[in-house]
C-alpha positions in Angstrom: -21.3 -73.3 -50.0 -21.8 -72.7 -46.4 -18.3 -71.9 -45.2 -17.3 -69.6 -48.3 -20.2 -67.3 -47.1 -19.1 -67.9 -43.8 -15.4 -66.3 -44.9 -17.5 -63.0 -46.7 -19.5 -62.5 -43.9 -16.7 -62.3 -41.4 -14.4 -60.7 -43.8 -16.6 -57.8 -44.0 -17.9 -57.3 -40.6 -17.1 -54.5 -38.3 -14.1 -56.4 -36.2 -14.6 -54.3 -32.7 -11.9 -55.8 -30.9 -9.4 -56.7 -34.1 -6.2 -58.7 -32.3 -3.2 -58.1 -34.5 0.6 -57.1 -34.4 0.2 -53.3 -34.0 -2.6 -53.8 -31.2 -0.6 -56.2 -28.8 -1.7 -54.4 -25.2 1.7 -52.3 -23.4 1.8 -55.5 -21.1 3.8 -57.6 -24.2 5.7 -59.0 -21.7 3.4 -60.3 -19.6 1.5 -62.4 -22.6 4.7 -63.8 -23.4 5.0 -65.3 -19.8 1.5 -66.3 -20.5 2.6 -68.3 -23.5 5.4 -69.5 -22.3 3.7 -70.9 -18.9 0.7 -72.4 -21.0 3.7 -74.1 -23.5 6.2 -75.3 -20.5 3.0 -76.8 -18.7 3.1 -80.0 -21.8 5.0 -79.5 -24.8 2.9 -79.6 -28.1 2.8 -83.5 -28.9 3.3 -84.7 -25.7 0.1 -86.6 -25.7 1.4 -88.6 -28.2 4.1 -89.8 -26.1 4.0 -93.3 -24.4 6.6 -95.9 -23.8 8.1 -98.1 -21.5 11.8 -96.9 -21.8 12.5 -93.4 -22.9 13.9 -94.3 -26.4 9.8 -95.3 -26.9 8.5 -92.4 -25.4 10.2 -90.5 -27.9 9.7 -93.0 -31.1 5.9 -92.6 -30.5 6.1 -89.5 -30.6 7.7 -89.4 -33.8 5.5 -92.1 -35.1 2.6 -90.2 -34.6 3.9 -86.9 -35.7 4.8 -88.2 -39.0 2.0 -90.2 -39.7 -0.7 -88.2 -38.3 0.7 -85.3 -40.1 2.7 -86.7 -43.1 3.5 -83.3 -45.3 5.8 -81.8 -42.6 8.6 -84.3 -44.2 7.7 -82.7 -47.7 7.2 -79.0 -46.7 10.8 -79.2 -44.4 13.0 -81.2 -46.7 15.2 -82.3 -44.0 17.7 -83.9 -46.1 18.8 -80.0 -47.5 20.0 -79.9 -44.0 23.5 -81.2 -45.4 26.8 -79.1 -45.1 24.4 -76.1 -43.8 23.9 -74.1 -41.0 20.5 -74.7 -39.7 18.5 -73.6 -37.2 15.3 -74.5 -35.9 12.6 -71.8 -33.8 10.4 -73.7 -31.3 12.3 -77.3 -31.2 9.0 -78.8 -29.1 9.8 -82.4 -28.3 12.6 -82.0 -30.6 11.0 -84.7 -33.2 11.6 -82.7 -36.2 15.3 -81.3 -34.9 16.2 -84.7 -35.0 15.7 -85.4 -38.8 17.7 -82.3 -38.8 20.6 -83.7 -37.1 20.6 -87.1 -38.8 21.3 -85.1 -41.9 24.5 -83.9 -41.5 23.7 -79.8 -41.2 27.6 -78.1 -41.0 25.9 -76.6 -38.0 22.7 -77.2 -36.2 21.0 -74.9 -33.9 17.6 -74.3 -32.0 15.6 -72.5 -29.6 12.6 -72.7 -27.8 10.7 -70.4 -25.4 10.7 -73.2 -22.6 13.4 -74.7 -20.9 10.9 -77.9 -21.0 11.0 -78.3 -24.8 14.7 -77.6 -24.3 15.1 -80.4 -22.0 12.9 -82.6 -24.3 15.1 -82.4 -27.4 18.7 -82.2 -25.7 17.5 -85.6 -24.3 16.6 -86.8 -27.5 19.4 -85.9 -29.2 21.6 -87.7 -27.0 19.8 -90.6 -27.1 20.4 -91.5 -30.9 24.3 -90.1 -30.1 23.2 -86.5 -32.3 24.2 -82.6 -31.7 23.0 -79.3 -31.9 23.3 -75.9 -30.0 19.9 -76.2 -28.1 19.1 -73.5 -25.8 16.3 -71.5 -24.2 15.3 -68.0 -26.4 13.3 -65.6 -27.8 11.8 -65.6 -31.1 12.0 -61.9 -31.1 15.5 -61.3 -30.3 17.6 -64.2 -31.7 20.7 -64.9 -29.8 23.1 -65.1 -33.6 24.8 -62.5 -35.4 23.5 -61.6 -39.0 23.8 -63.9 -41.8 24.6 -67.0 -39.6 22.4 -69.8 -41.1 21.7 -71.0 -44.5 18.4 -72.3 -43.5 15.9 -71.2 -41.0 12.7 -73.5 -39.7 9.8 -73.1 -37.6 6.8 -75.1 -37.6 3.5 -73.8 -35.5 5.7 -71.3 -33.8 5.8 -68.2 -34.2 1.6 -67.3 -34.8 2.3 -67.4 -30.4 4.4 -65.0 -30.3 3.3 -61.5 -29.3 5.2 -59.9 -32.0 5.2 -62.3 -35.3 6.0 -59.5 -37.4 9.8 -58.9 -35.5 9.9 -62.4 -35.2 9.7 -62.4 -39.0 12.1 -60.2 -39.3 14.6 -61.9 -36.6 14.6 -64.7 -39.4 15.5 -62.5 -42.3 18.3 -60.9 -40.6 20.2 -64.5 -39.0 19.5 -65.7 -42.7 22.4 -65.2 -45.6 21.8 -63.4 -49.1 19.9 -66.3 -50.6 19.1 -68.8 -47.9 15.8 -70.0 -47.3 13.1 -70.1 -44.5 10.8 -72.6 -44.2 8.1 -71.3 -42.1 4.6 -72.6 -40.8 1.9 -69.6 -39.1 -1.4 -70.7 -38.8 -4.0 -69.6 -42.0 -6.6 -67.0 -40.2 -10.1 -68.6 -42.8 -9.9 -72.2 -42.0 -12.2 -74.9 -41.6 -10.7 -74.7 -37.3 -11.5 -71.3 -37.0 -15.1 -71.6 -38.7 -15.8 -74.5 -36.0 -14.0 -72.4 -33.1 -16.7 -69.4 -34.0 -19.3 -71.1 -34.2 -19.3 -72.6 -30.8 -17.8 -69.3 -29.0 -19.4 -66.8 -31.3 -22.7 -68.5 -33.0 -23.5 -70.2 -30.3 -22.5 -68.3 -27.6 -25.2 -65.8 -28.5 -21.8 -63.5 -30.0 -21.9 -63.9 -33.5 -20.1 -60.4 -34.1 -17.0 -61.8 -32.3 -13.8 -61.6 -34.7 -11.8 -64.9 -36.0 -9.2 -62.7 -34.4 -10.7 -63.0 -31.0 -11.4 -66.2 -31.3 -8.2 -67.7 -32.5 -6.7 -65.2 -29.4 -8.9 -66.7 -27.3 -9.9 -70.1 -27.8 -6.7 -71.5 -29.9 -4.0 -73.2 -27.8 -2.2 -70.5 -25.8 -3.6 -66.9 -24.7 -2.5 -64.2 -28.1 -2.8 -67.7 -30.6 -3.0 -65.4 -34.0 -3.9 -66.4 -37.6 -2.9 -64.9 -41.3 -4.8 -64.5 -43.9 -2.4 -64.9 -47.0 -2.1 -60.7 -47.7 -0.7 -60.3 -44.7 1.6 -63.4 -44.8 3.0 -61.6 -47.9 3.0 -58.3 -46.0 5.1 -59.5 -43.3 7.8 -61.7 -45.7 7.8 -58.7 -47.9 11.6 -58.6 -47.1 12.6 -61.4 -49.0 13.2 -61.6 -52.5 10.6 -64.7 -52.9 7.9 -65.9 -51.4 5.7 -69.3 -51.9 2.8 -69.7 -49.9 0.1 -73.0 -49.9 -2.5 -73.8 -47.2 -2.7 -77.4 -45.7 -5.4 -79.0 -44.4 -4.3 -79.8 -40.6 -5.5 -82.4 -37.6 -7.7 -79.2 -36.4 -9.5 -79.3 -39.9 -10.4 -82.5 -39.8 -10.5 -83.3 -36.4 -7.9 -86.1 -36.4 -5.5 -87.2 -33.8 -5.8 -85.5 -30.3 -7.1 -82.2 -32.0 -9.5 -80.3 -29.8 -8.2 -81.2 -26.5 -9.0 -77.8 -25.0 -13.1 -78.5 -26.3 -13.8 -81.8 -25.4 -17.4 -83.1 -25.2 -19.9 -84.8 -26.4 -20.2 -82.9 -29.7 -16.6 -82.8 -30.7 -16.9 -87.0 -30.1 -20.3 -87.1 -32.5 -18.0 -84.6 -35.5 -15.2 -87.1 -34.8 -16.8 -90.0 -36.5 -19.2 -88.4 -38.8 -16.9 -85.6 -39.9 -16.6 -85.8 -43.7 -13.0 -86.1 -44.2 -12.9 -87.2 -47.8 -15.3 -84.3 -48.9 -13.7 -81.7 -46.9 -10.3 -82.4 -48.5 -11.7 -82.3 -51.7 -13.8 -79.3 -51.9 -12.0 -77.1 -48.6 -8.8 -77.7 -49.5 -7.9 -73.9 -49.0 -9.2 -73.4 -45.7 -6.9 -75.5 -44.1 -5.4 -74.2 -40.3 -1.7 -74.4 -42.0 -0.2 -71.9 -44.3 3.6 -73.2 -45.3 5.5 -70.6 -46.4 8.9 -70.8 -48.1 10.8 -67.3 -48.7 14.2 -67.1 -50.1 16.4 -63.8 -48.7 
């Protein structure tokens, strides 16, 4: 098939300007005020958001979190929330931190790089009369002691980081001896980052351009990195276990408000004849999301 030799060829080729942990520029610092300006700008989700009062703002929201993307619920297990210390990295809109909450953690925590995501889920907690230590952080250098939470979650987060790899290991050291981490970083050969090259590599007369770049690039914020699964491994090597699958996501398929940054007349023609059915039956690997669940 067309996109498997599309994953050989761009495995193999010379990657000139290869974007990963090690090769972050001196400036660090200054992408991570990149990120963070991109991410306090609008909150990922917010263009979900609508409502009259703000209780419906938030509900649709959630509505069209969970529909849109219906396997978070399986791949978090919000209910093992109970009698633990949670925490959650990147809170957003805080839909997900609230299924947290309404599960009875011990202890519920969570940070974000933006004081507007902050805002965003303090507010929604208080509206349905819920708690949690919500406060403004770095991924990299988590405000806890060692072996504070049973139960670590991020989902989408910490592939924007400028250091995923110390972010990585931030988790493993806040976790106990056998708690869990229940992590999503985007999958480096998906069906997104096949489409993303072909428009800013293929077509842009550049077909020697990395995935890297592009996902760098072209991805949501500026330093946007994807995994293939080796290197997921490499970086959760830490842990005592580690289970990885791939999901097909809304970039994959191009559901819900995916492609925002690329609209146009194209991406409105591959809306309605993009072969969903097929895709998840015969691409079910390439998907955007790599779930990863390691046990300390």
């Amino acid at each position: 098939m067309m996109l498997f030799s599309l994953e050989s060829a761009l495995e193999d080729q010379a990657d000139e300007r290869k974007r990963t942990d090690m090769a972050v520029p001196a400036a660090g610092e200054d992408l991570k005020q990149q990120v963070k300006e991109f991410w306090n700008r609008r909150s990922c989700g917010e263009v979900y958001a609508d409502g009259d009062s703000e209780m419906d703002y938030y509900e649709s929201h959630r509505r069209a979190r969970f529909e849109l993307e219906p396997y978070i619920a399986g791949f978090a297990r919000f209910e093992e929330a109970r009698g633990k210390d949670v925490l959650e990295i990147g809170v957003g809109m805080g839909a997900d931190h609230v299924e947290w909450a309404r599960y009875g953690p011990k202890s519920l925590s969570g940070i974000d790089m933006t004081p507007r995501a902050v805002e965003h889920t303090a507010r929604r907690l208080r509206l349905y009369g819920l708690h949690s230590d919500v406060r403004v952080a770095d991924a990299e250098a988590l405000p806890f002691p060692d072996r504070s939470f049973d139960l670590v979650y991020s989902f989408g987060v910490l592939h924007h980081s400028p250091h995923t790899a110390q972010a990585v290991n931030e988790v493993h050291r806040v976790l106990r001896p056998g708690g869990t981490a229940r992590i999503m970083i985007y999958h480096k050969y998906s069906l997104t980052g096949y489409m993303l090259w072909a428009r800013y590599a293929l077509l842009a007369g550049k077909p020697f351009r990395s995935l890297d770049e592009i996902y760098w690039n072209h991805l949501e914020s500026v330093g946007t990195k994807a995994y293939t699964v080796a290197a997921a491994r490499e970086m959760f090597s830490a842990f005592s276990r580690v289970g990885i699958r791939i999901q097909l996501a809304l970039g994959d398929l191009l559901q819900g408000a995916a492609g925002q940054r690329h609209q146009g007349p194209a991406l409105s023609l591959a809306r309605k004849i993009w072969p969903r059915r097929l895709l998840k039956a015969l691409f079910k690997n390439h998907g955007l999301d790599m779930m990863i669940e390691a046990i300390k």
